[in-house]
N, CA, C and O atoms as a printed pandas DataFrame, in Angstrom:
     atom_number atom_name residue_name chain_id  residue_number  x_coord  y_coord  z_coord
0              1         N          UNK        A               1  -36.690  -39.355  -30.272
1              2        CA          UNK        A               1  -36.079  -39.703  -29.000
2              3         C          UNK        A               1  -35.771  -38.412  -28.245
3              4         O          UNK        A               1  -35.431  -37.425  -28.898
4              5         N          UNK        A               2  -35.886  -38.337  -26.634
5              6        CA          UNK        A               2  -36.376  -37.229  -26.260
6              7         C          UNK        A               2  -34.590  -37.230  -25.820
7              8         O          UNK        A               2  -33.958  -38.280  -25.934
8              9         N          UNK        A               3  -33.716  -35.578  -25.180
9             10        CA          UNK        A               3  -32.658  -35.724  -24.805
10            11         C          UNK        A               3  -31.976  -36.529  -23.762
11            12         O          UNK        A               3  -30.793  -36.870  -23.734
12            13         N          UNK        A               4  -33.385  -36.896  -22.494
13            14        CA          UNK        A               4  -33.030  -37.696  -21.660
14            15         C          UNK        A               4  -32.403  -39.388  -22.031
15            16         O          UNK        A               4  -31.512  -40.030  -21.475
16            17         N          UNK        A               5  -33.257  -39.720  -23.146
17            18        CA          UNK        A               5  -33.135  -41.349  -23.626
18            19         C          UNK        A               5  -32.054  -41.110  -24.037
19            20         O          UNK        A               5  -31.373  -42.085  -23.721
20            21         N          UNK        A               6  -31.303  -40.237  -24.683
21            22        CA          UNK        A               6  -30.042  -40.328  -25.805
22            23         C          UNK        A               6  -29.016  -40.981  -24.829
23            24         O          UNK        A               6  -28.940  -40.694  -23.634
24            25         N          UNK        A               7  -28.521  -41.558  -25.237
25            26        CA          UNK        A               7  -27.348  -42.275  -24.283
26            27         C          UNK        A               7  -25.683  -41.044  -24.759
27            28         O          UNK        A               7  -25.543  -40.033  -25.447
28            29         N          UNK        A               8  -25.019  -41.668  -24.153
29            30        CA          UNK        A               8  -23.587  -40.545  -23.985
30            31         C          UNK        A               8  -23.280  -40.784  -25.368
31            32         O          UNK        A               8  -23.172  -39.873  -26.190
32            33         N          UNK        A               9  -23.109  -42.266  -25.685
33            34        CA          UNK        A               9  -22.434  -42.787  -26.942
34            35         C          UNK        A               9  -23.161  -42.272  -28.292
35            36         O          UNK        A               9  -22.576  -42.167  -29.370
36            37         N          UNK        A              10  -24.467  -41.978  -28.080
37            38        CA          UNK        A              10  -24.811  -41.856  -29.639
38            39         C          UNK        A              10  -24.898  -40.388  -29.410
39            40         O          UNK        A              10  -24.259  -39.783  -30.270
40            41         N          UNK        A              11  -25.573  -39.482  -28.390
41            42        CA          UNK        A              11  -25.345  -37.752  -28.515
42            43         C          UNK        A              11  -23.599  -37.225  -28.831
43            44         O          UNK        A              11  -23.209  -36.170  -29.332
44            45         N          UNK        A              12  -22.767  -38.454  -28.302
45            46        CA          UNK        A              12  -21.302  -37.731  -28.668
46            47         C          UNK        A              12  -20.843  -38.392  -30.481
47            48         O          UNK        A              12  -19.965  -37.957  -31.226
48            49         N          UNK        A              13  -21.926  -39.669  -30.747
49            50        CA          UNK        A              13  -21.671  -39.786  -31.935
50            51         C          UNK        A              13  -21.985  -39.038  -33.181
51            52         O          UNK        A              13  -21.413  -38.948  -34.267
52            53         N          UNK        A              14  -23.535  -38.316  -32.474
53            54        CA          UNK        A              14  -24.243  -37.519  -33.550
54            55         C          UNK        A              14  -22.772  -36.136  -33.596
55            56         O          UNK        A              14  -22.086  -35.692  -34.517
56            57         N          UNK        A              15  -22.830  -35.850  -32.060
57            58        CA          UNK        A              15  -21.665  -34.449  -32.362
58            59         C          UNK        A              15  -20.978  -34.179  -33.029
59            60         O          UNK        A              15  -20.868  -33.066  -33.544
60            61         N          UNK        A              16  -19.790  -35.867  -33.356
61            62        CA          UNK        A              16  -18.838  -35.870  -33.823
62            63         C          UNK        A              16  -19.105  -35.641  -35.546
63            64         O          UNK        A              16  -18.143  -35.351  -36.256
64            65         N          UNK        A              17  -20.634  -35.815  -36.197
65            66        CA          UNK        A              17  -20.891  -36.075  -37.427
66            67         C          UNK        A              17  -21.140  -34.510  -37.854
67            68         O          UNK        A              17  -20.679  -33.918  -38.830
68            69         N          UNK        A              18  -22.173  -33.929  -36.632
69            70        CA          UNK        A              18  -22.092  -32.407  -37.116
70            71         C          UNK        A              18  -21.021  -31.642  -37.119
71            72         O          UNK        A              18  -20.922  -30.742  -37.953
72            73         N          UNK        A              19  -19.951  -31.898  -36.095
73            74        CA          UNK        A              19  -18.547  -31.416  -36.265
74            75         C          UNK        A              19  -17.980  -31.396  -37.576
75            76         O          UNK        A              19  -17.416  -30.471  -38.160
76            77         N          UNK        A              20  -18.304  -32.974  -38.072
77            78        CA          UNK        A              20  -17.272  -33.009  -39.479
78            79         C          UNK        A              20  -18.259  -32.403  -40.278
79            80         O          UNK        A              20  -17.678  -32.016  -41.292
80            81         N          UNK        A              21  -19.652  -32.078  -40.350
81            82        CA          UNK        A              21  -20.345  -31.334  -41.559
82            83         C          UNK        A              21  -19.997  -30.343  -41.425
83            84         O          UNK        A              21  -19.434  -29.910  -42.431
84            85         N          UNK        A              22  -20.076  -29.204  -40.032
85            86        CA          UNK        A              22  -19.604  -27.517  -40.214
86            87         C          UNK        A              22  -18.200  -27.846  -40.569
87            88         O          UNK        A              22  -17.867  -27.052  -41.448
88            89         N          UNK        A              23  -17.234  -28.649  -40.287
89            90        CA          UNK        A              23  -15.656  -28.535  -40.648
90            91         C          UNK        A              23  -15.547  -28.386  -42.350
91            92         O          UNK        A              23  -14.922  -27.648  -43.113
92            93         N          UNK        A              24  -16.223  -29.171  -42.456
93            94        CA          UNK        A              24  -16.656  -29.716  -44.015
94            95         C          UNK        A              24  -17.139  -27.823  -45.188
95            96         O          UNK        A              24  -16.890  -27.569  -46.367
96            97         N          UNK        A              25  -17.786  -27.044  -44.209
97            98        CA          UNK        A              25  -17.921  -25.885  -45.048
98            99         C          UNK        A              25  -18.527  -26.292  -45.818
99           100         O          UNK        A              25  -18.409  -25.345  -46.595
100          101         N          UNK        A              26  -19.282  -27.114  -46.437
101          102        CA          UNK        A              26  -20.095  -27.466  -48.146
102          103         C          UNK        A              26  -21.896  -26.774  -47.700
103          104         O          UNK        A              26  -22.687  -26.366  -48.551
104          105         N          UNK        A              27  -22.127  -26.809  -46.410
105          106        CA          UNK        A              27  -23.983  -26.821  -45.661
106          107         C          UNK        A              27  -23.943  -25.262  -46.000
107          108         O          UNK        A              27  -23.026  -24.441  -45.998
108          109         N          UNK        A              28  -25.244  -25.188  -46.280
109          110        CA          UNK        A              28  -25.765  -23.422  -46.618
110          111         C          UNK        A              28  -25.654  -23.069  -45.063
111          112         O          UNK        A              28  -25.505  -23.765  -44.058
112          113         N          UNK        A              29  -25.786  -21.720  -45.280
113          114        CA          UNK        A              29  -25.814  -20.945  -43.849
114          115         C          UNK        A              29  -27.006  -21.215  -42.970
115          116         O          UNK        A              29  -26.782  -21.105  -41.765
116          117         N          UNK        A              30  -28.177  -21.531  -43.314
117          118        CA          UNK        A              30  -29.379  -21.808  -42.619
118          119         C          UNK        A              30  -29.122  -23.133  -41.916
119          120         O          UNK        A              30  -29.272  -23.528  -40.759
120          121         N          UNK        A              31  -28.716  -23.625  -42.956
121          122        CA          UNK        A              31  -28.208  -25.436  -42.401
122          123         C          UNK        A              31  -27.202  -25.298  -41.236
123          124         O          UNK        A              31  -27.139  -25.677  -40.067
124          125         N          UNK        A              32  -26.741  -24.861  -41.759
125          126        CA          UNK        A              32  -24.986  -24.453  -40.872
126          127         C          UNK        A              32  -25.514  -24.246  -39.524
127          128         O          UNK        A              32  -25.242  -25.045  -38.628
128          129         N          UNK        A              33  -26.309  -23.144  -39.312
129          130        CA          UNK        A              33  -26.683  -22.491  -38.082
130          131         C          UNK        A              33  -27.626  -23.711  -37.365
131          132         O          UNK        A              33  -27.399  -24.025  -36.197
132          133         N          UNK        A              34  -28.373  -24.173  -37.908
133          134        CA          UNK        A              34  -29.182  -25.480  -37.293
134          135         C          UNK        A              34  -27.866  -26.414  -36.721
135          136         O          UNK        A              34  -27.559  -26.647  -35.552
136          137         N          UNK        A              35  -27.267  -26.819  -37.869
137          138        CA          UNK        A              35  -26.326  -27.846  -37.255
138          139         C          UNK        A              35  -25.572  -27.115  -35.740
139          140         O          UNK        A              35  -25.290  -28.006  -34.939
140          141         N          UNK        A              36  -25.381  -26.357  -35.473
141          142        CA          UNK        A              36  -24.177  -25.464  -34.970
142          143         C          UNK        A              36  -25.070  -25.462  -33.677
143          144         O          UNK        A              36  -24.511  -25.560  -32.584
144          145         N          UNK        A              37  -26.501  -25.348  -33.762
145          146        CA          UNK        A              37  -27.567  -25.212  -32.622
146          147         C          UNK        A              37  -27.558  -26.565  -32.079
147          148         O          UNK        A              37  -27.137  -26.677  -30.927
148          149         N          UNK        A              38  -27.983  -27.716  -32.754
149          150        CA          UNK        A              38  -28.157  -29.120  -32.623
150          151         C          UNK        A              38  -26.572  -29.397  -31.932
151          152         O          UNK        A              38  -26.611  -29.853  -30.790
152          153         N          UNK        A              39  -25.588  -29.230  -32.351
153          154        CA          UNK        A              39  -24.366  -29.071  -31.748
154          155         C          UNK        A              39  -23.805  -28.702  -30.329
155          156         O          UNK        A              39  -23.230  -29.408  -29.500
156          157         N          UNK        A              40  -24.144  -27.406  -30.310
157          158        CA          UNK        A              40  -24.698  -27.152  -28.679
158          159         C          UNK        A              40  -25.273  -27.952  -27.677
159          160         O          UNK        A              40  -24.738  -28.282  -26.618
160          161         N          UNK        A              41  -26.442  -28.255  -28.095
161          162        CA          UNK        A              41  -27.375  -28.946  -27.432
162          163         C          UNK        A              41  -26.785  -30.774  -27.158
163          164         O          UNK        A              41  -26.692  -31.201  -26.007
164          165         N          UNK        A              42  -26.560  -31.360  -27.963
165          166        CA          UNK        A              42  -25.367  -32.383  -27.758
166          167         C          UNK        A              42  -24.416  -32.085  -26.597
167          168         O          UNK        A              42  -24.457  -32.779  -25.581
168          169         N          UNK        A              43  -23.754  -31.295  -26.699
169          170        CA          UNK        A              43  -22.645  -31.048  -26.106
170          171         C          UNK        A              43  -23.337  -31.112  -24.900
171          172         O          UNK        A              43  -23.341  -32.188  -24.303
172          173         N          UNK        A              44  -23.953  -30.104  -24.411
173          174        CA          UNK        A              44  -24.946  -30.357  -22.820
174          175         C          UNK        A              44  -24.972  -31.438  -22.801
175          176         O          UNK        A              44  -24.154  -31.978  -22.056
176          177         N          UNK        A              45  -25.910  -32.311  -23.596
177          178        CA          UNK        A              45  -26.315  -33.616  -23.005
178          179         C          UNK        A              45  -24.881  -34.374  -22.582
179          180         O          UNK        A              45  -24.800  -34.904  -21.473
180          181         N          UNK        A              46  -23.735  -34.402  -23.533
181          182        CA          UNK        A              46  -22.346  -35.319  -23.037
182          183         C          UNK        A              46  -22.544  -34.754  -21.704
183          184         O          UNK        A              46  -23.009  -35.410  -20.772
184          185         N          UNK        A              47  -22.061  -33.103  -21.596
185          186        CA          UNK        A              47  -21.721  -33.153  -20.162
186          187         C          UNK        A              47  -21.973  -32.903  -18.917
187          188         O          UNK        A              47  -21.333  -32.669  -17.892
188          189         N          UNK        A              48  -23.807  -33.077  -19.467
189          190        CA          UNK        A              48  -24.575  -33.209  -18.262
190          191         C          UNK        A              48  -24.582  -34.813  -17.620
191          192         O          UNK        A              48  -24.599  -35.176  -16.443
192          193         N          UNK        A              49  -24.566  -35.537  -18.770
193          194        CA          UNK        A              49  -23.752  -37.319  -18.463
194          195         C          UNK        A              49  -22.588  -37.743  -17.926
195          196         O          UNK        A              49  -22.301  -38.835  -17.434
196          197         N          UNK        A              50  -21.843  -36.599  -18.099
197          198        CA          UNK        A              50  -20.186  -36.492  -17.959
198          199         C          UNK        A              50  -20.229  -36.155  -15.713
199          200         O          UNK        A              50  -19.577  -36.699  -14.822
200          201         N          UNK        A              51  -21.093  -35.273  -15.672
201          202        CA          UNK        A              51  -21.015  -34.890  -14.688
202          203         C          UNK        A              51  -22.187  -35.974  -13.823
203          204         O          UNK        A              51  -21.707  -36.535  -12.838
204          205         N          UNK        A              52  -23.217  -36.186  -14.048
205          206        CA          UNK        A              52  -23.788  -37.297  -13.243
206          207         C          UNK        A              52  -22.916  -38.375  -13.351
207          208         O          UNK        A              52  -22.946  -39.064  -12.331
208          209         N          UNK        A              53  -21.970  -38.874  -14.406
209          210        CA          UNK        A              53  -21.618  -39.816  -13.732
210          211         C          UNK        A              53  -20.453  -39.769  -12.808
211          212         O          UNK        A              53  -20.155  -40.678  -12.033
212          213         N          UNK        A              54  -19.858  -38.718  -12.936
213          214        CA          UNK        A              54  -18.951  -37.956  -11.969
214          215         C          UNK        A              54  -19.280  -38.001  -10.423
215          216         O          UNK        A              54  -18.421  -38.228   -9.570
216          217         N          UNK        A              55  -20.679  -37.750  -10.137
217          218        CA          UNK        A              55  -21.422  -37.976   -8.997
218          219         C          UNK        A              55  -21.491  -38.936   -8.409
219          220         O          UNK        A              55  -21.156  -38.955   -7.225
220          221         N          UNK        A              56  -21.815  -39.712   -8.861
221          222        CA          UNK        A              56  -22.300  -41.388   -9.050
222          223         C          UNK        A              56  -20.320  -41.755   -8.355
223          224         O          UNK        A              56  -20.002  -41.669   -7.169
224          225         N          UNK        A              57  -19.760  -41.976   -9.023
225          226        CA          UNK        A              57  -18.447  -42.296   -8.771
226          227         C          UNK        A              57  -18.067  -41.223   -7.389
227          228         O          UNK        A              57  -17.507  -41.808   -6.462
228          229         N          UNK        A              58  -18.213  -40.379   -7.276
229          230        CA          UNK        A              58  -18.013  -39.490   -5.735
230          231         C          UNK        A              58  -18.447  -40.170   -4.762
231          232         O          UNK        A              58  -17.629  -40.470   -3.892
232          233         N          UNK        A              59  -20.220  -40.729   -4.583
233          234        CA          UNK        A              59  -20.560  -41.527   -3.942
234          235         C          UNK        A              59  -19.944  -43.062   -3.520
235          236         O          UNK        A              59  -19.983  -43.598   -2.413
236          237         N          UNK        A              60  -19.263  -43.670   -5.008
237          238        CA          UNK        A              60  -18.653  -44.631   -4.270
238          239         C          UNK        A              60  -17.845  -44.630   -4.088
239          240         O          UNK        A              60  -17.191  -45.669   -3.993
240          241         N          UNK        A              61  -17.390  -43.506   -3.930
241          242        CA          UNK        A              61  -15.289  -43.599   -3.351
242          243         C          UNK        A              61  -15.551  -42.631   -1.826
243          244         O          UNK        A              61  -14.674  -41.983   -1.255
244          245         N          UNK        A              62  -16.510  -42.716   -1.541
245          246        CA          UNK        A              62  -16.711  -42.166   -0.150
246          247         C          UNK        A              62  -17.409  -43.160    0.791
247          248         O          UNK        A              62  -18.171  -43.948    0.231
248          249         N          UNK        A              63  -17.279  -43.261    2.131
249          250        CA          UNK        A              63  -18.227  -43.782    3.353
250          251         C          UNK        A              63  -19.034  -43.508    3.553
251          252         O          UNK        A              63  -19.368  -42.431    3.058
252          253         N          UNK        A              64  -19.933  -44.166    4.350
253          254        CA          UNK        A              64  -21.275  -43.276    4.467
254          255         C          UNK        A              64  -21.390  -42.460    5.329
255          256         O          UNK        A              64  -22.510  -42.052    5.633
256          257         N          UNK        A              65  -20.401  -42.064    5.871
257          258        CA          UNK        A              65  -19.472  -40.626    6.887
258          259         C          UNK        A              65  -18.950  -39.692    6.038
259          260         O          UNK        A              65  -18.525  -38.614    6.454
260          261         N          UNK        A              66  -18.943  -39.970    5.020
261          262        CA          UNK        A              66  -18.554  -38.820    3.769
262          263         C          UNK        A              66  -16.823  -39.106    4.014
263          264         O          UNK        A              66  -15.974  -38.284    3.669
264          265         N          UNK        A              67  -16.604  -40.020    4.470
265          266        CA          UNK        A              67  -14.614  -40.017    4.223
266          267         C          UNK        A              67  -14.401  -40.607    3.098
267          268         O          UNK        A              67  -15.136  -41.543    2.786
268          269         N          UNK        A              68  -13.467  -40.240    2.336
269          270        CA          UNK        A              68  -13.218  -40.771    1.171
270          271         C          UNK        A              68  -12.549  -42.339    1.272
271          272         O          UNK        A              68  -11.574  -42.520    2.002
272          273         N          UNK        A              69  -13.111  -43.397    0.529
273          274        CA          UNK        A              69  -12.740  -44.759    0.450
274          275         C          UNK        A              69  -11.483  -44.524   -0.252
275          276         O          UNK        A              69  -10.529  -45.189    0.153
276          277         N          UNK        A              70  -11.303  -43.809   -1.108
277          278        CA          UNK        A              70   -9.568  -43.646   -1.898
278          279         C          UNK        A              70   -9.145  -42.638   -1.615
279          280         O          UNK        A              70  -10.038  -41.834   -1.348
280          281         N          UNK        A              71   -7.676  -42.066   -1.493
281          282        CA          UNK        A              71   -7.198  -40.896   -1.762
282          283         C          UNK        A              71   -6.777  -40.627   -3.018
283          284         O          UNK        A              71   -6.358  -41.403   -3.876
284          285         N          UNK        A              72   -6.947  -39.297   -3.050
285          286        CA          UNK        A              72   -6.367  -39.243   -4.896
286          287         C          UNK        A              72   -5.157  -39.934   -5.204
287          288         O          UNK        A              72   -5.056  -40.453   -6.316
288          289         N          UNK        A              73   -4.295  -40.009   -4.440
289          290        CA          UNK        A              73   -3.211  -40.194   -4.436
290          291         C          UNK        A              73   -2.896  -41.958   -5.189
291          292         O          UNK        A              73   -2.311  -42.424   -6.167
292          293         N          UNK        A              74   -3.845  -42.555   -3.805
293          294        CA          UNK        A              74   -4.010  -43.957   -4.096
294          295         C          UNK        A              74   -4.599  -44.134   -5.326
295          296         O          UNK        A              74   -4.084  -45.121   -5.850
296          297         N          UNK        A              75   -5.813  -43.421   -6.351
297          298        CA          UNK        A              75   -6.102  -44.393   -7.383
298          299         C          UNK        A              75   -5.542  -43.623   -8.527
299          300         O          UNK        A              75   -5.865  -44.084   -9.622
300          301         N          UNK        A              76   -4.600  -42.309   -8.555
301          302        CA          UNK        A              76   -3.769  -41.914   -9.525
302          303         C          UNK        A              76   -2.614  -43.033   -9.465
303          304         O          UNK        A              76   -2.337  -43.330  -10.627
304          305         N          UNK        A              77   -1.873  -43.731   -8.594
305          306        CA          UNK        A              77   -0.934  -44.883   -8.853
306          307         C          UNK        A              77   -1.526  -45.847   -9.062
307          308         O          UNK        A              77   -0.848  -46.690   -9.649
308          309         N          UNK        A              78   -2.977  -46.267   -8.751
309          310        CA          UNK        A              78   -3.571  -47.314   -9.293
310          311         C          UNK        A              78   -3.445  -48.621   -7.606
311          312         O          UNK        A              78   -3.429  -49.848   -7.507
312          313         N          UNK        A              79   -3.392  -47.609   -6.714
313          314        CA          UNK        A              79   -3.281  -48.263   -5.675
314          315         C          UNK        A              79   -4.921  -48.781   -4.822
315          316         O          UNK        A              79   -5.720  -49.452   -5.476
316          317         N          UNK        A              80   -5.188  -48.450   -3.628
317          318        CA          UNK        A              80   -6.298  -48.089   -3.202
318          319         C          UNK        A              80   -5.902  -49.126   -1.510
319          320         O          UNK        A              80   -4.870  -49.350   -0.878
320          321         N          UNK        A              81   -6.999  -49.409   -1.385
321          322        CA          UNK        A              81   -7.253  -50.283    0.081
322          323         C          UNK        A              81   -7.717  -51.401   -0.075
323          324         O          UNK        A              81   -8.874  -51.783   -0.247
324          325         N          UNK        A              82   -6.077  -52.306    0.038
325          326        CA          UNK        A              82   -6.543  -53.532   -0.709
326          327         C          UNK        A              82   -5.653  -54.656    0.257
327          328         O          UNK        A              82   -5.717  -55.861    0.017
């Protein structure tokens, strides 16, 4: 599966598994360093996902005048234009 297909949920699930193997200390150093690489590379993918969908959500809290449909203000209290 290529990095694009990986969805958020399983690249942050694989992360969380290589996390606990380097935490773990038991992997030889060759291993170690692979995991630690593969690790990296995860991490991009979360928060290259993290940030498109960041985008995605910019677009819909704006007009198509670029004014913002919420103010921060409004959806930090959980308010908005209602």
């Amino acid at each position: 599966m290529s990095d694009s297909e990986l969805s958020f949920e399983k690249a942050l699930s694989r992360l969380e598994e290589v996390i606990k193997q380097l935490e773990d200390g038991q992997v030889p150093l060759e291993e170690a360093l692979e995991l630690f690489s593969e690790g990296i590379r995860l991490s991009k993918i979360c928060n290259n996902k993290l940030d498109n969908v960041e985008e995605k959500v910019q677009l819909l809290l704006t007009d198509s005048d670029g004014t913002p449909v919420l103010r921060e203000t409004d959806a930090a209290i959980g308010g908005g234009n209602e």
